[in-house]
Backbone bond lengths (Angstrom), bond angles and torsions (degrees), N, CA, C in turn:
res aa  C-N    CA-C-N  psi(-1)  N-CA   C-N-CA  omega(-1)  CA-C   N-CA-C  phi
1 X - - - 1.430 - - 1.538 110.41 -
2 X 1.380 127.31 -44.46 1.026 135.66 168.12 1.683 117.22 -40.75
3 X 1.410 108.73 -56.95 1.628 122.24 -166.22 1.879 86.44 -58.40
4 X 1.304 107.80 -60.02 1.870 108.51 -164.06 1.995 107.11 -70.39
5 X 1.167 108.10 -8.85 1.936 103.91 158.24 1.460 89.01 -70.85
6 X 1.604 118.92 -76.76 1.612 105.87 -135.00 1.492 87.73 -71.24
7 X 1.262 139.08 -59.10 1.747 113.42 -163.17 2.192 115.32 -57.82
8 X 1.947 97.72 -17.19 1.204 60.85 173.90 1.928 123.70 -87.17
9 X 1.019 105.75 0.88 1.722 122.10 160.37 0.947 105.22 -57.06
10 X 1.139 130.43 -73.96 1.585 128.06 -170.28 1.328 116.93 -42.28
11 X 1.199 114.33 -28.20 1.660 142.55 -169.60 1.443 105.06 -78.80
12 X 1.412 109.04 -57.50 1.501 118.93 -173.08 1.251 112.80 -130.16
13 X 1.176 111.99 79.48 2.125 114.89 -173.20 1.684 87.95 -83.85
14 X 1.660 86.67 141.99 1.418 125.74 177.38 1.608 112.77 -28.60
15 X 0.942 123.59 128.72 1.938 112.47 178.82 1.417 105.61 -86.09
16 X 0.937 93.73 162.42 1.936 128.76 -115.04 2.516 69.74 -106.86
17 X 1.620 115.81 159.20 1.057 115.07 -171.23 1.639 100.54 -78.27
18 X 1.690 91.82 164.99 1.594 103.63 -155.98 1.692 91.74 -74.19
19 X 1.583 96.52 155.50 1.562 104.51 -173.39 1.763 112.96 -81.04
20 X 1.105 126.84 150.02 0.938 132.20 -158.45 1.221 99.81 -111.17
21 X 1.309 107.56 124.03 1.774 115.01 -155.30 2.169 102.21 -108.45
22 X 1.308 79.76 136.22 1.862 82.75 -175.88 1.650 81.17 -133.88
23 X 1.681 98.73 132.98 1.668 121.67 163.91 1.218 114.04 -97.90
24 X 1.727 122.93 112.38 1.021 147.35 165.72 1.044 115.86 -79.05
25 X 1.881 112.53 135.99 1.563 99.06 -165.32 1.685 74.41 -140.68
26 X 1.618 127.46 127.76 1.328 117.25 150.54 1.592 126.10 -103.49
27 X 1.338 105.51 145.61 1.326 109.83 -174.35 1.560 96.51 -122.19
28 X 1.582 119.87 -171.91 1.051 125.15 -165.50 1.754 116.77 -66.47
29 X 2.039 98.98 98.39 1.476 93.27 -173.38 1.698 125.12 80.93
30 X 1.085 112.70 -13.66 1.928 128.90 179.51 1.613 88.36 -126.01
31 X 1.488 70.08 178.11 2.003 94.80 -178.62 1.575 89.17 -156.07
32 X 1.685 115.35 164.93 1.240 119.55 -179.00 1.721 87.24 -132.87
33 X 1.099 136.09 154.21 1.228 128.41 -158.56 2.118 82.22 -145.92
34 X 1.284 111.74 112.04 1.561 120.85 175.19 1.478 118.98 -110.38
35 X 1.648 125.83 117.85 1.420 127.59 -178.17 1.766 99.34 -86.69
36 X 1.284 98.11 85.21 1.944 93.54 161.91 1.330 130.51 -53.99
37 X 2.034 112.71 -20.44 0.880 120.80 -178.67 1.588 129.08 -82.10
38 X 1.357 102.41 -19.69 1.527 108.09 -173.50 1.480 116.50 -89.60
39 X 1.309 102.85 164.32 1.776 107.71 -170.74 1.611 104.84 -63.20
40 X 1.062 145.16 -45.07 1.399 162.70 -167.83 1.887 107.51 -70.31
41 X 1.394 97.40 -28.73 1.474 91.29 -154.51 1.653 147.48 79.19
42 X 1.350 94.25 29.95 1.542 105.91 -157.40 1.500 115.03 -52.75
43 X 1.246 125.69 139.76 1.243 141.93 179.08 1.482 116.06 -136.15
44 X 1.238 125.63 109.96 1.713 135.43 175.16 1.515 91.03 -115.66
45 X 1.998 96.61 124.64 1.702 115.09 150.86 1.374 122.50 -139.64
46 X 0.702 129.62 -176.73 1.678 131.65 167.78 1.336 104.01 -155.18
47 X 1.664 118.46 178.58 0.947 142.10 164.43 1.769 130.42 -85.37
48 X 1.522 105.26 -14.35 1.092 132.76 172.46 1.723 116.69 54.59
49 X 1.039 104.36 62.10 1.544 117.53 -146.75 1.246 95.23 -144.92
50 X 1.379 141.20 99.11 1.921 132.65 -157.21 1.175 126.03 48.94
51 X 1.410 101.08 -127.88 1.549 81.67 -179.88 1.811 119.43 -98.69
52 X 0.928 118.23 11.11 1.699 136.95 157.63 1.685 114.44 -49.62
53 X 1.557 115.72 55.13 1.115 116.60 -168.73 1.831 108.67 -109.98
54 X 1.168 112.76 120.45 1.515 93.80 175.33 1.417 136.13 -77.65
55 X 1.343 137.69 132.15 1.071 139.89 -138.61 1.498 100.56 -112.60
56 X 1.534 131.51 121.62 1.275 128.56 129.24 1.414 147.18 -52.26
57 X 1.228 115.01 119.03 1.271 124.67 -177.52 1.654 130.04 -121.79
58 X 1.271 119.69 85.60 1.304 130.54 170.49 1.656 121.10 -85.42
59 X 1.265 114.50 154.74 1.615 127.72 -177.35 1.242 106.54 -71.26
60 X 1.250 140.43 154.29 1.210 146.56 168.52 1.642 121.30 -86.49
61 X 1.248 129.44 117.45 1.248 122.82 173.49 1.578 104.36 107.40
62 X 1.373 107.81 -11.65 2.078 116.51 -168.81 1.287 114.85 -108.03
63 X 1.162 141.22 104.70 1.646 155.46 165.20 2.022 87.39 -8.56
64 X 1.342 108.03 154.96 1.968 115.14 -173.34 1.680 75.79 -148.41
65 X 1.199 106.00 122.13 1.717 135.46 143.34 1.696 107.91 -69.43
66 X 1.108 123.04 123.61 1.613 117.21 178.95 1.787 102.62 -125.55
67 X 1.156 114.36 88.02 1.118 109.45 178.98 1.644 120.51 -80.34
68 X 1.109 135.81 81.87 1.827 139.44 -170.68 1.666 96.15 -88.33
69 X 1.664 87.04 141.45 1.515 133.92 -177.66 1.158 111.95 -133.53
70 X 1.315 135.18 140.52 1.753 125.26 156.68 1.619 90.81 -116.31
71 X 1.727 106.93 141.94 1.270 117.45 152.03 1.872 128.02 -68.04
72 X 1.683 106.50 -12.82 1.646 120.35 170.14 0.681 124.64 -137.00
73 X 1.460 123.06 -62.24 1.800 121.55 172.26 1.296 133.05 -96.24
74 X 1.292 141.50 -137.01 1.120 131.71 166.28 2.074 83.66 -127.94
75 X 1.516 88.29 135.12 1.916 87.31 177.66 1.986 86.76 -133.99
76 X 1.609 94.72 165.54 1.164 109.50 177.86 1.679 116.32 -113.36
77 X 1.560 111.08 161.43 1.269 92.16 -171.31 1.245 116.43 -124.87
């Protein structure tokens, strides 16, 4: 019983922490980048116009859910 726990672990190691999902929304030339997950509600945008650039920010080492939307066109990321 022992040998069929550890190979079946070896087989199927534990999943890995849940991904932390940020909603991407592009609009004309910008993006607004929204944390649904956090207590606060975080939301970073700009106008993207100098230095008014909005910044992404993901965890290091943690699976990122990227959910993209455009409010007009179709933009790439």
């Amino acid at each position: 019983m022992a040998w069929t726990a550890w190979q079946n672990h070896r087989e199927h190691p534990a999943a890995g922490p849940r991904p932390l999902r940020v909603d991407v929304t592009g609009f004309q030339w910008c993006w607004t980048f929204r944390y649904p997950g956090s207590p606060a509600r975080r939301s970073v945008t700009g106008t993207c116009e100098g230095h008014d650039m909005p910044t992404l920010v993901v965890p290091a080492g943690r699976p990122v859910q990227l959910r993209l939307t455009s409010r007009d066109v179709v933009h790439s990321l």
